[in-house]
C-alpha positions as CSV (number, residue, x, y, z in Angstrom):
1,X,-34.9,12.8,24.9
2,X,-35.0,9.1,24.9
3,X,-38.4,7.1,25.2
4,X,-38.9,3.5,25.7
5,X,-42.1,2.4,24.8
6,X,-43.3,-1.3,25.7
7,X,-46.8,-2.2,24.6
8,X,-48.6,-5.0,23.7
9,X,-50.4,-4.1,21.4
10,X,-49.0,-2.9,17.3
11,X,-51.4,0.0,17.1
12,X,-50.5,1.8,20.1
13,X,-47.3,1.6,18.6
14,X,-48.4,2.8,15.3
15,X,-50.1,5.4,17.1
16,X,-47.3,6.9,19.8
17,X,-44.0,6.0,17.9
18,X,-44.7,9.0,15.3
19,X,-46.5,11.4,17.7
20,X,-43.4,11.6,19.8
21,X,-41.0,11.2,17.3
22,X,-42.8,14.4,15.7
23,X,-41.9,16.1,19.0
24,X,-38.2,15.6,19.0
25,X,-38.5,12.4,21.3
26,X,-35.6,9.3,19.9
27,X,-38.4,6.2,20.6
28,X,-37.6,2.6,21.0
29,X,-40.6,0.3,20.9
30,X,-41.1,-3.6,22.1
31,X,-43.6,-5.7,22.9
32,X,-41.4,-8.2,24.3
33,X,-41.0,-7.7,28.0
34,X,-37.8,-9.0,27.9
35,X,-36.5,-7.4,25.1
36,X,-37.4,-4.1,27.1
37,X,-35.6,-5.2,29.9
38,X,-32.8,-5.6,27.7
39,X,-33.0,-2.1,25.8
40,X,-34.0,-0.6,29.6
41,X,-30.2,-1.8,30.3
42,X,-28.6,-1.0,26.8
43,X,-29.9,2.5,26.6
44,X,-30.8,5.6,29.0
45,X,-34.3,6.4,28.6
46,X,-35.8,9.6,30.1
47,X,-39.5,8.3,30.0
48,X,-40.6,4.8,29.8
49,X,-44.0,4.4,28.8
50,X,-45.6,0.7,29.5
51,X,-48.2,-1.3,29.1
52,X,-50.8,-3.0,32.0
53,X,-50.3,-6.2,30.3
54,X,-48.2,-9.1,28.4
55,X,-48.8,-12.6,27.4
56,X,-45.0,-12.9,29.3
57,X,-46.0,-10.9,32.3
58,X,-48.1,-7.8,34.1
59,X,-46.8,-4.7,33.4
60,X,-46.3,-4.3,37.5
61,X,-43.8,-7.4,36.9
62,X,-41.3,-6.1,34.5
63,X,-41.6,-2.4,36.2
64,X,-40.4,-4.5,39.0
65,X,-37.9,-6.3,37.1
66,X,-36.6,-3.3,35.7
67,X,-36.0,-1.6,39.0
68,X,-34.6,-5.2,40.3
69,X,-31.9,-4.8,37.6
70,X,-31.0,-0.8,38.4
71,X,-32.6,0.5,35.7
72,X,-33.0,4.3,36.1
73,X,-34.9,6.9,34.3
């Protein structure tokens, strides 16, 4: 299973990137909202887990972005 996984923040990544990775789950990570966008379009993810907040953007934002662009999990 694929996982994207936007945050803002380095130690939630530090934190959720190896705890599912030990559980079998492939993880991409950003903190870039538009890099996510971008991977949300590149790859199929079967769980995206996202932030509240970005210096670019609230989280409610680029979910709503993401859905503008057809991207389906």
């Amino acid at each position: 299973m694929r996982v994207l996984l936007i945050v803002s923040a380095e130690k939630h990544v530090e934190r959720f990137e190896p705890l599912l990775g030990r559980h079998g789950f492939h993880v991409h990570t950003t903190a870039s909202a538009e890099e996510a966008v971008k991977l949300a379009r590149l790859y199929h993810h079967d769980i995206i887990l996202l932030s509240q907040e970005f210096d670019e953007m609230p989280g409610t934002e680029l979910l709503e972005k993401m859905r503008l662009g057809r991207v389906q999990t």
